[in-house]
DOPA-139458 format. One record per residue (C-alpha): x, y, z; residue number from 1. Coordinates in Angstrom, 3 decimals. Layout:
<nodes>
[[X; Y; Z]; NUM]
...
</nodes>
This chain:
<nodes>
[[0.000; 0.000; 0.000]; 1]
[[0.816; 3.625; -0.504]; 2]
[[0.858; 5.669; 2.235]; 3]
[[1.379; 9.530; 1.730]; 4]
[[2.446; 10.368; 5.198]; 5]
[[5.030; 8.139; 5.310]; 6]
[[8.411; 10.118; 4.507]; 7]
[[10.727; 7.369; 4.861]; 8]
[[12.664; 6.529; 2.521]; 9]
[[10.694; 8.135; 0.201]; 10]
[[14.043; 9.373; -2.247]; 11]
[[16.417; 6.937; -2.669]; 12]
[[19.441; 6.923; -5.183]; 13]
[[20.071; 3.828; -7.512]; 14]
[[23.545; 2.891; -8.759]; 15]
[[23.423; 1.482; -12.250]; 16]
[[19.467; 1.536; -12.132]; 17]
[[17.615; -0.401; -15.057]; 18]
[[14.748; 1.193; -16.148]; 19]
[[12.162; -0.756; -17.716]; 20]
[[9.283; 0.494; -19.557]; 21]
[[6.587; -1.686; -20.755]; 22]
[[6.555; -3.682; -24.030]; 23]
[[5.881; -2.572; -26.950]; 24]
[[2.140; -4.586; -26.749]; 25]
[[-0.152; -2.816; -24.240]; 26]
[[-1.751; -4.688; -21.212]; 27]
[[-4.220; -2.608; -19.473]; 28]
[[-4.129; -0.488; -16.850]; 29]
[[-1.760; -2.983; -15.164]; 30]
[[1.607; -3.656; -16.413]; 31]
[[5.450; -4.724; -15.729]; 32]
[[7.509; -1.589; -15.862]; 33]
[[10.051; -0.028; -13.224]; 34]
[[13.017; 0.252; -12.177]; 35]
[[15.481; -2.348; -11.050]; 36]
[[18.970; -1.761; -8.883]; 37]
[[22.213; -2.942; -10.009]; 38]
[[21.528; -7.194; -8.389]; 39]
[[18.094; -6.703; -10.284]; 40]
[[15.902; -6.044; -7.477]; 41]
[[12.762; -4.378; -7.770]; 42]
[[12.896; -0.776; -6.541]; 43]
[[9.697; 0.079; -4.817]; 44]
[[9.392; 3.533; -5.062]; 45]
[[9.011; 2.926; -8.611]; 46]
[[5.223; 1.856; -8.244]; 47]
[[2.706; 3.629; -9.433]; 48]
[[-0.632; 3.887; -7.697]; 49]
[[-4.145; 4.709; -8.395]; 50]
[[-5.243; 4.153; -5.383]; 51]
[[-3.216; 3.551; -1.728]; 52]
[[-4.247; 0.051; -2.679]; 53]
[[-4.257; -0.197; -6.637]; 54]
[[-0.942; -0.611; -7.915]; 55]
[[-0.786; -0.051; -11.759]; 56]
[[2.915; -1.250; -12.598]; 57]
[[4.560; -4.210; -11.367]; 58]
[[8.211; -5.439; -11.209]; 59]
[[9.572; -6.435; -14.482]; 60]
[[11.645; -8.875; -15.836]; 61]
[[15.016; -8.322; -16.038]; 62]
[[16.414; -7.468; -19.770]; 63]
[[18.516; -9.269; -21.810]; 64]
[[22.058; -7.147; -20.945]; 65]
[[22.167; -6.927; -25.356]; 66]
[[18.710; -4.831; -25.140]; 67]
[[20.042; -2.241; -22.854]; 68]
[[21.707; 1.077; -23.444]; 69]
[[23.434; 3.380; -21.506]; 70]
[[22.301; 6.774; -19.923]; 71]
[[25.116; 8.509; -18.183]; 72]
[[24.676; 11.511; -15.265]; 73]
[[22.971; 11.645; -12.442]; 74]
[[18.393; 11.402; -12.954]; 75]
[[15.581; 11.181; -11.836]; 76]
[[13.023; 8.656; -12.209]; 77]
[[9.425; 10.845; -12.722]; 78]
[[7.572; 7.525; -13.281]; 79]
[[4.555; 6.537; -16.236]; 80]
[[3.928; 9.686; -19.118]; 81]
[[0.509; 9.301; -20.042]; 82]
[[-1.543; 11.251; -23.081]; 83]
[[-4.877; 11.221; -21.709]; 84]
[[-4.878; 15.259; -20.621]; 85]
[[-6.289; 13.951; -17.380]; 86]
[[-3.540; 11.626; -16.035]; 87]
[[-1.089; 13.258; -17.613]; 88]
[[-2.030; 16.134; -15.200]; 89]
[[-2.293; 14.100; -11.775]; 90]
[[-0.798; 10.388; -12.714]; 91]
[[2.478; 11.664; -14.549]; 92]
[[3.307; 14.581; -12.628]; 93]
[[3.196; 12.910; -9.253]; 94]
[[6.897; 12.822; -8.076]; 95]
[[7.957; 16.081; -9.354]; 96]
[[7.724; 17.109; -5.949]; 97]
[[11.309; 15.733; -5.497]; 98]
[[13.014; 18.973; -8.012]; 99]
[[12.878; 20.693; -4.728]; 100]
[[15.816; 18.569; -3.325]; 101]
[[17.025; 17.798; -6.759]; 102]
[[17.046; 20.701; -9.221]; 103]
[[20.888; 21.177; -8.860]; 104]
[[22.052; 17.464; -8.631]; 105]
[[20.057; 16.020; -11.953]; 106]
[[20.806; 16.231; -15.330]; 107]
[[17.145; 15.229; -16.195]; 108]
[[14.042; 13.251; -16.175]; 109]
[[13.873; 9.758; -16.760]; 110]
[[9.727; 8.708; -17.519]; 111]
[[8.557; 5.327; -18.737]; 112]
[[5.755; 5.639; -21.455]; 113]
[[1.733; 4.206; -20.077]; 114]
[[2.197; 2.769; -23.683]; 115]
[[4.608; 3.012; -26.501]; 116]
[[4.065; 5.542; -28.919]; 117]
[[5.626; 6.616; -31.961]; 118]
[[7.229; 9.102; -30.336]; 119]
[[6.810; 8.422; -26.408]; 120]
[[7.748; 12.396; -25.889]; 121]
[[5.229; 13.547; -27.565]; 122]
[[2.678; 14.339; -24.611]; 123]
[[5.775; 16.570; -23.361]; 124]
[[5.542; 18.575; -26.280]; 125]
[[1.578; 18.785; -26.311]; 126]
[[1.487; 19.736; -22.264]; 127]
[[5.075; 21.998; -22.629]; 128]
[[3.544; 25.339; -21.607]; 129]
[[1.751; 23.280; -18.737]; 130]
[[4.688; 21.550; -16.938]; 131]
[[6.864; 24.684; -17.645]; 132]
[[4.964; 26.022; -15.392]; 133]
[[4.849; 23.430; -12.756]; 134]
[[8.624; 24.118; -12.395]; 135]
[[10.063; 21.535; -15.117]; 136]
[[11.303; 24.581; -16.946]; 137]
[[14.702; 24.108; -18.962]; 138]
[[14.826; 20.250; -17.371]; 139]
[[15.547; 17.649; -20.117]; 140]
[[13.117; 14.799; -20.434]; 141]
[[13.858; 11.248; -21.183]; 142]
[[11.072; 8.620; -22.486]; 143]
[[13.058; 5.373; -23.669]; 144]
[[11.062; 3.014; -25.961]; 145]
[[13.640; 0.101; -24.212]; 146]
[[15.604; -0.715; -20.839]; 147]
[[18.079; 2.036; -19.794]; 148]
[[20.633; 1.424; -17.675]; 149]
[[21.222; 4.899; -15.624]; 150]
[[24.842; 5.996; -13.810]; 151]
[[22.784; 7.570; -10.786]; 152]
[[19.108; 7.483; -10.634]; 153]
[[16.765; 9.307; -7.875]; 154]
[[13.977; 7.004; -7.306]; 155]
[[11.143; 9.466; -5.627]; 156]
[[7.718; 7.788; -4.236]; 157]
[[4.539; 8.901; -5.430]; 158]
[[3.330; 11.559; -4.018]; 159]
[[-0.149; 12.364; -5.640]; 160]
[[-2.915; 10.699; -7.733]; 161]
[[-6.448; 9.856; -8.150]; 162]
[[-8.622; 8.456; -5.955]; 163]
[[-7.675; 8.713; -2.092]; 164]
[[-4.395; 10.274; -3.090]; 165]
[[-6.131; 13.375; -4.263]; 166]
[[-5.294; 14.953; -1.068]; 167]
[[-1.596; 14.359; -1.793]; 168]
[[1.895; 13.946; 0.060]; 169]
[[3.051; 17.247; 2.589]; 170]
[[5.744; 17.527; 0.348]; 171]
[[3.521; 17.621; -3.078]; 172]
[[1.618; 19.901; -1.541]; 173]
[[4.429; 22.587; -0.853]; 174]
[[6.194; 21.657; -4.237]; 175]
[[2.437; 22.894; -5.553]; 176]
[[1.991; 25.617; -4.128]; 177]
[[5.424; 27.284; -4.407]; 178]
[[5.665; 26.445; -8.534]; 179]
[[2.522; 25.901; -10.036]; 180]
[[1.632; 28.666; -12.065]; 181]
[[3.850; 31.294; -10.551]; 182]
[[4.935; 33.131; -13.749]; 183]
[[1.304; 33.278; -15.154]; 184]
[[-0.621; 36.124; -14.279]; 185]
[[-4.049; 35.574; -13.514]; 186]
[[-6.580; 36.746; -16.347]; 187]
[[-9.826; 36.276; -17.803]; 188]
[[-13.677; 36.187; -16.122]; 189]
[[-14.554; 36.698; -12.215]; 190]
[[-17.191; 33.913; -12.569]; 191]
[[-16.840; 30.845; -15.121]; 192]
[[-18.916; 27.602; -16.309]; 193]
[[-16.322; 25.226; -17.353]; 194]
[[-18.190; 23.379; -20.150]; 195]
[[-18.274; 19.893; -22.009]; 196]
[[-20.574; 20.978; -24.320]; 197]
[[-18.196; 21.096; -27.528]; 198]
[[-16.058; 18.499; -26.465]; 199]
[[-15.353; 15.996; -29.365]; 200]
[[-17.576; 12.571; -29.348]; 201]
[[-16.597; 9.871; -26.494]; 202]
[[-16.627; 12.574; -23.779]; 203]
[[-19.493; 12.301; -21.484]; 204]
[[-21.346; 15.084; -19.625]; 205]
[[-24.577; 16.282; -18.425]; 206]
[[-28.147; 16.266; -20.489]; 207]
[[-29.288; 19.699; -21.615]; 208]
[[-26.365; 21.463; -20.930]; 209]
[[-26.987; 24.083; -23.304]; 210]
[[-29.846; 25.096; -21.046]; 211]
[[-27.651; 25.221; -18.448]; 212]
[[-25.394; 27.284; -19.968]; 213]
[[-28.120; 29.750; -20.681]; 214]
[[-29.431; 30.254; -16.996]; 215]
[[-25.652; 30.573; -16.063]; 216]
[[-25.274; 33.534; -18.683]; 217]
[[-27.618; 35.306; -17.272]; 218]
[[-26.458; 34.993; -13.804]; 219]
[[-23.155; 36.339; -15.053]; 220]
[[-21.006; 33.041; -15.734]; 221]
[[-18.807; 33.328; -18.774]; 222]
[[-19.121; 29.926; -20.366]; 223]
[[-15.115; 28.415; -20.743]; 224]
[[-14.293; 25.777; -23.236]; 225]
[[-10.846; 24.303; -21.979]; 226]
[[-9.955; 22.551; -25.214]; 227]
[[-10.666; 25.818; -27.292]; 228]
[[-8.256; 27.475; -24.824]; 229]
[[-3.984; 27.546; -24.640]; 230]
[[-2.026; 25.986; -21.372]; 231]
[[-1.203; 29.209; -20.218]; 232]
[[-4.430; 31.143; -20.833]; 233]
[[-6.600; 28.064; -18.870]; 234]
[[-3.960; 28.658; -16.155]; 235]
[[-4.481; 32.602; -15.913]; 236]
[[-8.320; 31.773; -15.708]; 237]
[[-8.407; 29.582; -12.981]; 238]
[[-5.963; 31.838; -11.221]; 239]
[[-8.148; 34.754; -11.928]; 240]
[[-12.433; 33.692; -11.254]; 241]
[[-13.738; 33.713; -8.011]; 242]
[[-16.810; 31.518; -8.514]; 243]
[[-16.375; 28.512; -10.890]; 244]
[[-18.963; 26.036; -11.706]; 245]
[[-18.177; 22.842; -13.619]; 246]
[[-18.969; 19.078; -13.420]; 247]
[[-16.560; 16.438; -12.179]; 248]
[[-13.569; 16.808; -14.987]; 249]
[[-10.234; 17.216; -15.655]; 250]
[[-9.607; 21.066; -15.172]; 251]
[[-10.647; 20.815; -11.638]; 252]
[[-7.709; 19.329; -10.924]; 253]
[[-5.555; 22.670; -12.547]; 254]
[[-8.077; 24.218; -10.130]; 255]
[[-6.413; 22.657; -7.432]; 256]
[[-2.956; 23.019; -8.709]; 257]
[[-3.220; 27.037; -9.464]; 258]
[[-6.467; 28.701; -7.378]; 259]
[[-6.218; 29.859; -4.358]; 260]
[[-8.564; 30.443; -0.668]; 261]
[[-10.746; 32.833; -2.148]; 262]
[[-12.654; 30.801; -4.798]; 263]
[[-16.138; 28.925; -4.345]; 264]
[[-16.066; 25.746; -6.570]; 265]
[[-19.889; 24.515; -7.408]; 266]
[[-18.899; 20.367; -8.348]; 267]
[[-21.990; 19.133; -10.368]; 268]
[[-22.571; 16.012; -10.110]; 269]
[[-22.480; 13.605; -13.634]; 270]
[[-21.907; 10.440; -13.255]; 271]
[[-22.809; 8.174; -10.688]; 272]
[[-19.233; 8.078; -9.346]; 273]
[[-17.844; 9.785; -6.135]; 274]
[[-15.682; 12.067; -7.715]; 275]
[[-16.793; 15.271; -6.800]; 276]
[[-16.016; 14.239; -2.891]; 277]
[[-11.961; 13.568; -3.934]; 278]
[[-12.264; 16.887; -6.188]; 279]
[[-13.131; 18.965; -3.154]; 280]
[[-10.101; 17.030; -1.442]; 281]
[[-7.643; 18.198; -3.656]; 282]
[[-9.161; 21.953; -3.719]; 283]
[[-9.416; 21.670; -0.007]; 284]
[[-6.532; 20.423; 1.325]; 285]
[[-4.292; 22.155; -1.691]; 286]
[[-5.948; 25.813; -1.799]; 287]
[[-8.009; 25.646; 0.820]; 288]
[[-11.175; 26.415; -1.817]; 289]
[[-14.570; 26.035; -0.787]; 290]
[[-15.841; 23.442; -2.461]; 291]
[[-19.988; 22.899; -2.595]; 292]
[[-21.253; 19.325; -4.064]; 293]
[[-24.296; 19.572; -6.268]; 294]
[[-25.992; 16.733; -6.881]; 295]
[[-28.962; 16.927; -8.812]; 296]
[[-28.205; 13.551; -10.518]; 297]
[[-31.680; 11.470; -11.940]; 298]
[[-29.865; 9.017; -14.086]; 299]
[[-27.292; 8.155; -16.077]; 300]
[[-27.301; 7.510; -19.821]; 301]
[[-24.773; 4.914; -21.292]; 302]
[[-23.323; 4.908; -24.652]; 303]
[[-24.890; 1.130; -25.793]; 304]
[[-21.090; -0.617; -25.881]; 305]
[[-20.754; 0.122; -22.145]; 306]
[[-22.445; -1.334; -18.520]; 307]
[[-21.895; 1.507; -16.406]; 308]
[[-21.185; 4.861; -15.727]; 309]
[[-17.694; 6.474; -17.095]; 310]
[[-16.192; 9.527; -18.502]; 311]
[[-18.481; 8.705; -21.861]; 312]
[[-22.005; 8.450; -20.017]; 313]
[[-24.102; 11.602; -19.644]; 314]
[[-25.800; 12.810; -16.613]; 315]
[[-29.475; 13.184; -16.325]; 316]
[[-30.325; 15.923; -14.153]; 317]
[[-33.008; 17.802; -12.395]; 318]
[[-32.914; 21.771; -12.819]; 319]
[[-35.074; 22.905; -9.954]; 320]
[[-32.702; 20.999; -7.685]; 321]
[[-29.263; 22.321; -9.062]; 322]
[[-30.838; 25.669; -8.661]; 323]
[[-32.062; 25.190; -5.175]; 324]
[[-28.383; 23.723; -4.259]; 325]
[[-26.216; 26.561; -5.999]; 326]
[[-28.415; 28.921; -4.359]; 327]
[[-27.863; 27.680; -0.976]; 328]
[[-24.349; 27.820; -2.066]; 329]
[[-24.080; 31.502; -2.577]; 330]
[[-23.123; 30.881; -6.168]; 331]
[[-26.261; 32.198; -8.448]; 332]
[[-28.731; 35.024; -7.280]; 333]
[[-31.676; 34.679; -9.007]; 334]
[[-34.972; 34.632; -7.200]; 335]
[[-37.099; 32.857; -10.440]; 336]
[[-36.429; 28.701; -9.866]; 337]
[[-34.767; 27.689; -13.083]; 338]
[[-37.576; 24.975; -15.431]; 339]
[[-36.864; 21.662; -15.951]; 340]
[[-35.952; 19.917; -19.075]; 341]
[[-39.045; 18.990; -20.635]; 342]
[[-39.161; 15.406; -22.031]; 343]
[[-38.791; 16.636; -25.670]; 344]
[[-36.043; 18.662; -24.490]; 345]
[[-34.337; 15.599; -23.092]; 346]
[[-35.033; 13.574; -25.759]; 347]
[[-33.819; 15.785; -28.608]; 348]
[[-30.805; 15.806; -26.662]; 349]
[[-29.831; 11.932; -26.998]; 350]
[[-30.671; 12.368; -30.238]; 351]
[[-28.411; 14.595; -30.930]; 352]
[[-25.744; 12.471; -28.876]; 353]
[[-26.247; 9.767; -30.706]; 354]
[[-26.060; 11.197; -33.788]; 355]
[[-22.104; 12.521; -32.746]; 356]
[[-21.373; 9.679; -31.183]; 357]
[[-23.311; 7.243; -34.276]; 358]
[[-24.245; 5.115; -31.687]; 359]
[[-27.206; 4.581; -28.966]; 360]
[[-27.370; 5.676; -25.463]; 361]
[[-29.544; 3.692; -22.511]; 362]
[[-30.874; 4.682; -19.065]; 363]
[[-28.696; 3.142; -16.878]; 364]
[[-31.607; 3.038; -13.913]; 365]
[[-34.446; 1.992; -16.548]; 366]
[[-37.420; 4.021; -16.156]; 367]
[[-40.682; 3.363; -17.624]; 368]
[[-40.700; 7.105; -19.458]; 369]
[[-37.579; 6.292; -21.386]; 370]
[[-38.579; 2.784; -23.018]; 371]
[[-39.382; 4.281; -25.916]; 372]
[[-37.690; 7.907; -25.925]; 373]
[[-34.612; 7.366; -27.985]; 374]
[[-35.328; 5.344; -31.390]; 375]
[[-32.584; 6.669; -34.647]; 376]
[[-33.988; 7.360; -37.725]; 377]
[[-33.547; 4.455; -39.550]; 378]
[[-30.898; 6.675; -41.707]; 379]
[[-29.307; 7.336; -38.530]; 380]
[[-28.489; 3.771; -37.540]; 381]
[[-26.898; 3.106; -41.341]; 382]
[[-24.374; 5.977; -40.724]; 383]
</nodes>
């Protein structure tokens, strides 16, 4: 198990370290990669975590001595590079905390790739302007496609992640807050919706969110599309609003990374997962942000290749409620109780979702009103 508040031994240096990335044929979220010491031994601050209790890499074998090259200096092993935005942001960046104690003594970072990609640096190049400014400025970045065999290599333990690691190590946390975002000045709306609603097919969200969106407007929210915006300018946003409002996703944890005391955080609800609680962890225990769960959940609606709820299901949810709770909150001001989505409303929605997605959606809690809401044109179902 992983325990955050355990500092012991928690940086250790590695003569003639092996590191061993995974194969070149993925296997899931779990899979052999590492680092090994000189005699071969598995070095256990070199496992990643999910969860204090979900390992996701396990020891390797050791490599034929003809499949290994050489890396001379002194590194640091920064553990699994990921693509996915998400865990890129809170899986990959985990052990950076250690450049406090390090900076001077490296000559760079030594990652192993989630999977091997034509080019396993290229989510360093897509997220540059991002871990720039988490203070890997100017530090060279290794991502070997086979076993390296490294002079000295820093082996840091984990000290962040998803799940009950949201909350993260004492020393994360200080690492955090004294680099994250610290050139960027903040920028852009006092109060912003961060939406899903033109994110590209296979991202989930909520049902009739362009409603949303439009009771929002009018209580002064500026509606922010992440993925329409550069590293740097999402940064300067989240530094800059006061009140933000956004479902359980990905730029909540940049939130947590680059906000600060002042901010109310409204969590809606989508999915029938507990994220919004490990959210409000993060924000809490990083930033010390108010955090206010609404859950206004009915149901969620499941792409038809899929059993349960995930980051591609969309939320069903009741208006009146989410009013009533962002009220409460302090975070809208209207006195006029915002109208439900009609069935029509709702309807024309998974319609439309299936239509960008070319595939069906289903109630997850089945519900005698949506039997027979959501039938495709027959012209839909040939596309």
């Amino acid at each position: 198990m992983l325990d955050l508040d355990d500092e012991t031994d928690d940086l250790v240096l590695v003569e003639n370290a092996i590191v061993v990335p995974p194969g070149p044929k993925g296997q899931g979220k779990w899979q052999p990669s590492g680092v090994l010491d000189s005699e071969g031994r598995f070095v256990t601050n070199s496992i990643s975590w999910s969860a204090t209790d979900d390992r996701i890499n396990g020891e390797p074998e050791i490599p034929d001595a003809r499949d290994i090259t050489d890396l001379p200096g002194t590194h640091m092993f920064a553990g699994i590079s990921y693509g996915h935005f998400g865990h890129f942001i809170t899986e990959s960046m985990t052990r950076i905390w250690a450049l406090d104690e390090l900076r001077d003594k490296i000559d760079g970072l030594v990652f192993t790739p989630k999977n091997q990609m034509k080019d396993n640096l290229r989510p360093f190049e897509v997220y540059a302007d991002l871990i720039n400014n988490l203070g890997l400025a100017g530090i060279p970045i290794t991502c070997p496609a086979g076993p390296v065999r490294v002079e000295r290599l820093y082996v840091p333990k984990q000290g962040f992640g998803l799940g009950d690691l949201t909350g993260g190590s004492r020393k994360f946390r200080n690492y955090i807050n004294a680099h994250a975002g610290m050139n960027v000045e903040a920028a852009g709306a006092k109060k912003i919706y961060i939406s899903r609603s033109m994110l590209p097919p296979e991202r989930g969200g909520i049902l009739g969110e362009s409603k949303l969106e439009e009771y929002l407007t009018a209580e002064g929210y500026s509606i922010f599309h992440p993925q329409r915006e550069s590293k740097l300018d999402q940064l300067a946003q989240y530094k800059a609003a006061e009140m933000i409002i956004a479902v359980d996703c990905s730029p909540l944890h940049l939130v947590g990374y680059v906000g600060n005391a002042r901010q109310h955080v409204g969590i809606l609800r989508r999915r029938s997962m507990a994220f919004g609680e490990l959210f409000s962890r993060q924000l809490g225990e990083f930033k010390g942000i108010t955090c206010h769960q609404v859950d206004a959940l009915v149901n969620d609606w499941l792409p038809e290749n899929t059993n349960r709820p995930s980051r591609s299901s969309f939320g069903e949810i009741k208006l009146v409620e989410m009013y009533r709770m962002l009220k409460a909150a302090g975070m809208i001001e209207s006195d006029t109780p915002w109208e439900e989505l009609t069935l029509e409303e709702r309807n024309a929605d998974l319609h439309r979702l299936e239509k960008l997605h070319k595939l069906r959606f289903k109630p997850f809690q089945p519900d005698d009103s949506f039997e027979t809401s959501i039938v495709p044109d027959s012209a839909d179902q040939q596309a």
